[in-house]
FIMAR-198366 format. One record per residue (C-alpha): x, y, z; residue in one letter; residue number from 0. Coordinates in nm, 3 decimals. Example, Ala and Ser with C-alpha at 12.3 -4.5 7.8 and 13.67 -1.06 7.14 Angstrom:
residues 2
<atom c1="1.230" c2="-0.450" c3="0.780" code="A" pos="0"/>
<atom c1="1.367" c2="-0.106" c3="0.714" code="S" pos="1"/>
END
This chain:
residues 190
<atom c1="0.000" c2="0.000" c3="0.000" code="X" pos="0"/>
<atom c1="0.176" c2="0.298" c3="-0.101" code="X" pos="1"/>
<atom c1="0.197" c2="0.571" c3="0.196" code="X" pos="2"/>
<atom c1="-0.064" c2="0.844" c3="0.219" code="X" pos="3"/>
<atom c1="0.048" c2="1.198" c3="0.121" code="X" pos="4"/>
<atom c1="0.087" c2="1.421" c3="0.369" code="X" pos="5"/>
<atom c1="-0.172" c2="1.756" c3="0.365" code="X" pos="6"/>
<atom c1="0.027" c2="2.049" c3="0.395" code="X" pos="7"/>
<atom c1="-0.125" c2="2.394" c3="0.543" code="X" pos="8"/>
<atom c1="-0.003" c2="2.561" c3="0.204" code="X" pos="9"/>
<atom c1="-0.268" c2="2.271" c3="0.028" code="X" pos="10"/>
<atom c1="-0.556" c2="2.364" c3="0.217" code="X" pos="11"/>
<atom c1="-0.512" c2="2.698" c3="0.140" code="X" pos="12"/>
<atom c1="-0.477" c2="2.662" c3="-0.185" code="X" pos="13"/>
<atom c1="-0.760" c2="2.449" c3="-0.208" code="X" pos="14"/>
<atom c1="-1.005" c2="2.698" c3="-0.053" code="X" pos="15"/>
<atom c1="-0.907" c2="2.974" c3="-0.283" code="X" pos="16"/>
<atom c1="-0.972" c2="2.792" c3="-0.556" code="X" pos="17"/>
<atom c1="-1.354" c2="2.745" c3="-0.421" code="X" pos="18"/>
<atom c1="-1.361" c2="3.058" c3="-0.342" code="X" pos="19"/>
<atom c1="-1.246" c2="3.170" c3="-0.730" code="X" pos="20"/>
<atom c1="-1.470" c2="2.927" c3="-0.858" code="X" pos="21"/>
<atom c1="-1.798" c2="2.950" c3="-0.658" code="X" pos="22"/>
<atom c1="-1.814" c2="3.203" c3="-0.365" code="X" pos="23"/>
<atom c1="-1.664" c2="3.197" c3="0.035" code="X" pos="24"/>
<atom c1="-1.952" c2="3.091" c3="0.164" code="X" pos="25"/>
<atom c1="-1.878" c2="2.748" c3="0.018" code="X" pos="26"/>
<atom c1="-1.569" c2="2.660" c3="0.189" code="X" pos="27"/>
<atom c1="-1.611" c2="2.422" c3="0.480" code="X" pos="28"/>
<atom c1="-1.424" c2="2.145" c3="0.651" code="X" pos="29"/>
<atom c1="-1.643" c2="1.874" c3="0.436" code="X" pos="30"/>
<atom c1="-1.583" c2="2.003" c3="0.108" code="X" pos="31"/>
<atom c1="-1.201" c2="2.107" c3="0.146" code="X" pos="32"/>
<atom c1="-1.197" c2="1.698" c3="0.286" code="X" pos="33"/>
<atom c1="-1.317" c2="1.600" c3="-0.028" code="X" pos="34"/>
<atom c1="-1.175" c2="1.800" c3="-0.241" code="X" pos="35"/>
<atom c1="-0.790" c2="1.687" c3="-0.070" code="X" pos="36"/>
<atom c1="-0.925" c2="1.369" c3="-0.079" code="X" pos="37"/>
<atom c1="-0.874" c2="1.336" c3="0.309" code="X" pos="38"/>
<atom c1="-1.070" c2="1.336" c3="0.646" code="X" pos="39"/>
<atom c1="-1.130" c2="1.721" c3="0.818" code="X" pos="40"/>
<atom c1="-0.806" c2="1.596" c3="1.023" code="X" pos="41"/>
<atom c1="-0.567" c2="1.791" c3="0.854" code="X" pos="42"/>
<atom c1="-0.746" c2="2.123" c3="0.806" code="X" pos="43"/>
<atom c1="-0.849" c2="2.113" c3="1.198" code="X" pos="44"/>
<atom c1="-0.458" c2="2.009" c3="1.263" code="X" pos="45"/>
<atom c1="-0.311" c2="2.295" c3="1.093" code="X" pos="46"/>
<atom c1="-0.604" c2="2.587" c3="1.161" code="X" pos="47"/>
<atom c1="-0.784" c2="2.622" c3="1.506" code="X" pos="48"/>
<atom c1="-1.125" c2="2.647" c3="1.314" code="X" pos="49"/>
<atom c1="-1.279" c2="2.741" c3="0.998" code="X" pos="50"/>
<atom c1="-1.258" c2="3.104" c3="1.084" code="X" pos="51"/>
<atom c1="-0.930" c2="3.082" c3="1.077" code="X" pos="52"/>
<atom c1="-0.840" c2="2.928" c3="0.768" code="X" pos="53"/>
<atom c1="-1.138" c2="3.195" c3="0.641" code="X" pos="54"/>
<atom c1="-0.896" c2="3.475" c3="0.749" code="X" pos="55"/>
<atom c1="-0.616" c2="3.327" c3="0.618" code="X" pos="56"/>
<atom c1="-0.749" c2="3.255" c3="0.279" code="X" pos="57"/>
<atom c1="-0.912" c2="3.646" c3="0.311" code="X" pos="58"/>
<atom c1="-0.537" c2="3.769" c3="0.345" code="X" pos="59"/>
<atom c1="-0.408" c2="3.552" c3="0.057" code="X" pos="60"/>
<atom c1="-0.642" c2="3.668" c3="-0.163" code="X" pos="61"/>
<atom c1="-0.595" c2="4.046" c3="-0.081" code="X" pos="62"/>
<atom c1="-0.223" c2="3.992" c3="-0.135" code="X" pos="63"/>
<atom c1="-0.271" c2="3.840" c3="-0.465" code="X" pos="64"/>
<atom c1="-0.490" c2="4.134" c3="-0.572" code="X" pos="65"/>
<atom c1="-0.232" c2="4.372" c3="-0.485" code="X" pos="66"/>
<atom c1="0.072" c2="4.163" c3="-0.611" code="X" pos="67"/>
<atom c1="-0.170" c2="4.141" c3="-0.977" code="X" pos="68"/>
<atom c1="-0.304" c2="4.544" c3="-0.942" code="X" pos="69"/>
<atom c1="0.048" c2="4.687" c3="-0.915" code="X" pos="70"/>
<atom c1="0.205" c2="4.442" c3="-1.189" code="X" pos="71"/>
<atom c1="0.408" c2="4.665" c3="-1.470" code="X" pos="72"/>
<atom c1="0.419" c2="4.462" c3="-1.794" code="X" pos="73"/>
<atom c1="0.393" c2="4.702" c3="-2.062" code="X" pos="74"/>
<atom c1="0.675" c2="4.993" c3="-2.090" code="X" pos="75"/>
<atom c1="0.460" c2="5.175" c3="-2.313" code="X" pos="76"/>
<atom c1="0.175" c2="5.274" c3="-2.081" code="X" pos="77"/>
<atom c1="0.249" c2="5.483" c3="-1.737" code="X" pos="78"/>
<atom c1="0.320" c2="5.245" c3="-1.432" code="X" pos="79"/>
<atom c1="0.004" c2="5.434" c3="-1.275" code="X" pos="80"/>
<atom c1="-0.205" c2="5.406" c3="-1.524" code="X" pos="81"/>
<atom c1="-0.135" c2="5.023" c3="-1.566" code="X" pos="82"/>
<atom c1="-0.261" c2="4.957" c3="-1.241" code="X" pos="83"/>
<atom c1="-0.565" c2="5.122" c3="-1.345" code="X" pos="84"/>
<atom c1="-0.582" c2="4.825" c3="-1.623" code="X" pos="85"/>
<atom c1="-0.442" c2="4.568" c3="-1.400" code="X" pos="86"/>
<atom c1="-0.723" c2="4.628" c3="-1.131" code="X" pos="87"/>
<atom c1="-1.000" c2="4.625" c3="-1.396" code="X" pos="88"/>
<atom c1="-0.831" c2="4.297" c3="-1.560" code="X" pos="89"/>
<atom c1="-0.868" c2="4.181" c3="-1.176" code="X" pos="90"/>
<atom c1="-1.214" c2="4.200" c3="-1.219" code="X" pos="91"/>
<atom c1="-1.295" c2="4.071" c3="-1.558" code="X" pos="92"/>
<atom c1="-1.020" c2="3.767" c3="-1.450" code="X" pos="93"/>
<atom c1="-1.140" c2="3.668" c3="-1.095" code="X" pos="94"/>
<atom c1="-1.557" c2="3.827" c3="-1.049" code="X" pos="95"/>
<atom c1="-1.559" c2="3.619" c3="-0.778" code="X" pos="96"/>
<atom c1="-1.285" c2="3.740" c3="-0.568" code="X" pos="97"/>
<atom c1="-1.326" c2="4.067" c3="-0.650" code="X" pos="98"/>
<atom c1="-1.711" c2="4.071" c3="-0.525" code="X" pos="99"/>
<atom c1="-1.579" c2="3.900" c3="-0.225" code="X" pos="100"/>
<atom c1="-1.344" c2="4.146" c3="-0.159" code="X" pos="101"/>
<atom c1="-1.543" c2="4.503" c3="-0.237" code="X" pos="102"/>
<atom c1="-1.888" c2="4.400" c3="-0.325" code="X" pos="103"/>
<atom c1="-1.993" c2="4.107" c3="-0.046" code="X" pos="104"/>
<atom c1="-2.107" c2="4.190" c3="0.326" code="X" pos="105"/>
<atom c1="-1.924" c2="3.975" c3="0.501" code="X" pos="106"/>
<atom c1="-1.694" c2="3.960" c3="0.827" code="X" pos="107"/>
<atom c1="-1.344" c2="4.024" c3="0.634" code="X" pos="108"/>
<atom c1="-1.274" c2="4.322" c3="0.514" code="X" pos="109"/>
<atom c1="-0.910" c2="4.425" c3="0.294" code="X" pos="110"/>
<atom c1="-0.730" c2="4.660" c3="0.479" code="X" pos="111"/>
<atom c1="-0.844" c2="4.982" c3="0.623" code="X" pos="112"/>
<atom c1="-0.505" c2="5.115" c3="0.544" code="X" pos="113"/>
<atom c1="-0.605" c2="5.065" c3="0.184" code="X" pos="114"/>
<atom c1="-0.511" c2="5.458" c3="0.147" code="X" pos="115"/>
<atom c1="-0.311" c2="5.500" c3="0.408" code="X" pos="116"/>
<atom c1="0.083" c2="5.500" c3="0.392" code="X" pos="117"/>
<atom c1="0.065" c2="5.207" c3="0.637" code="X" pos="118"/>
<atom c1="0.039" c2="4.999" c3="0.317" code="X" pos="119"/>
<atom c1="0.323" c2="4.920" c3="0.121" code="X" pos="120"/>
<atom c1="0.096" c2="4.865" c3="-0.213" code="X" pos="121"/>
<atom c1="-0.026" c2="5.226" c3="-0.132" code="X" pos="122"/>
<atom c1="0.328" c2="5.387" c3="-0.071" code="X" pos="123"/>
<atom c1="0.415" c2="5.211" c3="-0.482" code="X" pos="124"/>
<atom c1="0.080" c2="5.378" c3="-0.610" code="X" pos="125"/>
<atom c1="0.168" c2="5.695" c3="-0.455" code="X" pos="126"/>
<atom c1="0.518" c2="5.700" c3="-0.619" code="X" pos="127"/>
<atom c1="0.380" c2="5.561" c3="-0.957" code="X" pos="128"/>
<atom c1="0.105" c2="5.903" c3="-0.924" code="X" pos="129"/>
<atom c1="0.374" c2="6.127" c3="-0.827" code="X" pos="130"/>
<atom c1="0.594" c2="6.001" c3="-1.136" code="X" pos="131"/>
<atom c1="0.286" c2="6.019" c3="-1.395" code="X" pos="132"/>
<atom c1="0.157" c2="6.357" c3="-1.250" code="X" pos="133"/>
<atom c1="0.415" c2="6.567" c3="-1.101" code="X" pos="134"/>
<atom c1="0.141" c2="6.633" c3="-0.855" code="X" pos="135"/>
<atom c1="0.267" c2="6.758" c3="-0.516" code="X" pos="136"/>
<atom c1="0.292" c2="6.447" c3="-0.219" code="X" pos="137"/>
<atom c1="-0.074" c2="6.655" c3="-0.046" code="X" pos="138"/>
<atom c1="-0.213" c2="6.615" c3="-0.378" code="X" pos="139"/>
<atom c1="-0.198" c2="6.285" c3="-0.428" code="X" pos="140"/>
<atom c1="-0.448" c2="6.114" c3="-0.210" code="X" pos="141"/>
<atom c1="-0.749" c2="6.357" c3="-0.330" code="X" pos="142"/>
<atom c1="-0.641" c2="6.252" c3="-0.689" code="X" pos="143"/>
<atom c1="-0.614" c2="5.879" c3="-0.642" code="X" pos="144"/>
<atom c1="-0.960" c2="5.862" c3="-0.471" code="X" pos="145"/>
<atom c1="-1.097" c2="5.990" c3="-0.739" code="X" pos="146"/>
<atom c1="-0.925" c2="5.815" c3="-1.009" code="X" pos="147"/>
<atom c1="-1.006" c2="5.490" c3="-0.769" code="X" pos="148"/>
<atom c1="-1.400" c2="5.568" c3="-0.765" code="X" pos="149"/>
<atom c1="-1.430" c2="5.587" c3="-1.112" code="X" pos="150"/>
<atom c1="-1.137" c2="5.273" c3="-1.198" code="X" pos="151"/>
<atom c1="-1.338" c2="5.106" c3="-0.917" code="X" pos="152"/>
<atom c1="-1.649" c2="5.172" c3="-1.089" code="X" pos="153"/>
<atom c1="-1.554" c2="5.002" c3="-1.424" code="X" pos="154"/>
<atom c1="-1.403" c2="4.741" c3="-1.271" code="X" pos="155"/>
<atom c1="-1.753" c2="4.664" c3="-1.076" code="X" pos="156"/>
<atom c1="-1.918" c2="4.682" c3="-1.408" code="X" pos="157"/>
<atom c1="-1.661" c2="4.439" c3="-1.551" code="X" pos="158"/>
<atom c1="-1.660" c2="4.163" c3="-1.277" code="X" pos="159"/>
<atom c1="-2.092" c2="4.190" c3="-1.347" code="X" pos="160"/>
<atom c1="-2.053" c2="4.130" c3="-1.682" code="X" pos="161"/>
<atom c1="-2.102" c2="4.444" c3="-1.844" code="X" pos="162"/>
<atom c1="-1.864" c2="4.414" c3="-2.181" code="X" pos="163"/>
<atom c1="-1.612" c2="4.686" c3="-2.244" code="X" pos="164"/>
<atom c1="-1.382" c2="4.640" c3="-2.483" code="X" pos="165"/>
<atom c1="-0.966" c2="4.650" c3="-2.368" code="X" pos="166"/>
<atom c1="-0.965" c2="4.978" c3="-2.595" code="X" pos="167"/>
<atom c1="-1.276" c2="5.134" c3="-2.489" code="X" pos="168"/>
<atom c1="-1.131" c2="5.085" c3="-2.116" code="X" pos="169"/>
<atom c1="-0.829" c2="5.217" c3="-2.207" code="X" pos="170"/>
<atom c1="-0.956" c2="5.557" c3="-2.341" code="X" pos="171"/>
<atom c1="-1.204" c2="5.597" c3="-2.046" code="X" pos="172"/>
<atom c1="-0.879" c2="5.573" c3="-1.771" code="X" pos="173"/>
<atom c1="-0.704" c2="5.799" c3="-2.007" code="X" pos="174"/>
<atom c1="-1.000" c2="6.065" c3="-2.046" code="X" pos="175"/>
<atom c1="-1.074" c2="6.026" c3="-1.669" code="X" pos="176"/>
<atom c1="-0.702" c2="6.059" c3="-1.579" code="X" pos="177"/>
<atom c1="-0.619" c2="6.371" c3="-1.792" code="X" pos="178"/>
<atom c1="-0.957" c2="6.542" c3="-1.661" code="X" pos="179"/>
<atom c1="-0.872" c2="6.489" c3="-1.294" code="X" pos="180"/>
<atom c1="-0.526" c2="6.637" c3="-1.343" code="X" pos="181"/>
<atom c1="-0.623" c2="6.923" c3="-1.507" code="X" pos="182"/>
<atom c1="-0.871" c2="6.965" c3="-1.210" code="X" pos="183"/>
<atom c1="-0.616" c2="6.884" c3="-0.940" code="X" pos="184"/>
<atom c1="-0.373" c2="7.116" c3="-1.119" code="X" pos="185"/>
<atom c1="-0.638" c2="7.439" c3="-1.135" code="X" pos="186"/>
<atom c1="-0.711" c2="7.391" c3="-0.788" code="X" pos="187"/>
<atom c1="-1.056" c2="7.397" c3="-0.889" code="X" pos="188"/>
<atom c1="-1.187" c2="7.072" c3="-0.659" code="X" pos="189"/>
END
């Protein structure tokens, strides 16, 4: 009988982000993660006190992974800012069901409250990406990123609820949006 692989923490994990990509949160529990490891609950109770846990756990991966995929620079022909823009409504269109879980779901986990806060190291990049595509002074910059967020977060929303942009049409709506909300931050007008 050939020996019984062992479960690691890293493969229940894994496991319930993938249910949560594929269906929702609300459908990861012991039973299913068992079956889908092919093992009893022992493992998942060995390595997390109880489903809350792993639930936070999995709630912090996935907010990592959106942050590590938002601020992603792969195209040196577009502004580092502005490709986050992209990258966050790609996010959407890519994973609907982790996005809704993390903005658009009440439930008890929540992504950081330091999302705009310089206690959060994605934050401090996207401030230095705005300050490089603006020239915008550093007290400047968090009145123009929540704006530009509202409206990239609004898109994005639309996107992950299957409202069809095209990659172009996107594109020149972050571009219009972005060049209107400088000229605004730069008039002093707002």
């Amino acid at each position: 009988m050939p020996p019984i692989a062992k479960i690691s923490k890293e493969d229940i994990i894994n496991k319930a982000l993938n249910i949560a990509r594929c269906e929702n949160f609300n459908s990861i529990n012991a039973r299913r993660l068992a079956k889908e490891l092919g093992c009893s609950v022992q493992p998942i109770f060995s390595n997390f006190k109880n489903m809350e846990e792993l639930k936070r756990v999995v709630f912090s991966k996935i907010c990592e992974l959106f942050y590590e995929r938002i601020t992603r620079v792969e195209d040196s022909s577009i502004s580092k800012y502005k490709q986050v823009g992209l990258n966050y409504i790609k996010f959407a269109k890519a994973e609907p069901n982790i996005f809704k879980l993390i903005f658009l779901e009440n439930n008890n986990y929540q992504i950081e409250d330091e999302l705009f806060t310089d206690r959060n190291n994605y934050y401090i990049k996207i401030k230095n990406l705005i300050e490089n595509a603006t020239g915008l002074e550093q007290r400047e910059i968090p009145s123009f990123h929540l704006k530009m967020w509202i409206f990239t977060h609004g898109l994005a929303t639309l996107v992950a609820s299957k409202c069809t942009f095209t990659d172009e049409e996107i594109n020149e709506l972050l571009t219009s949006e972005f060049e209107a909300l400088l000229a605004i931050e730069k008039e002093g007008v707002l």
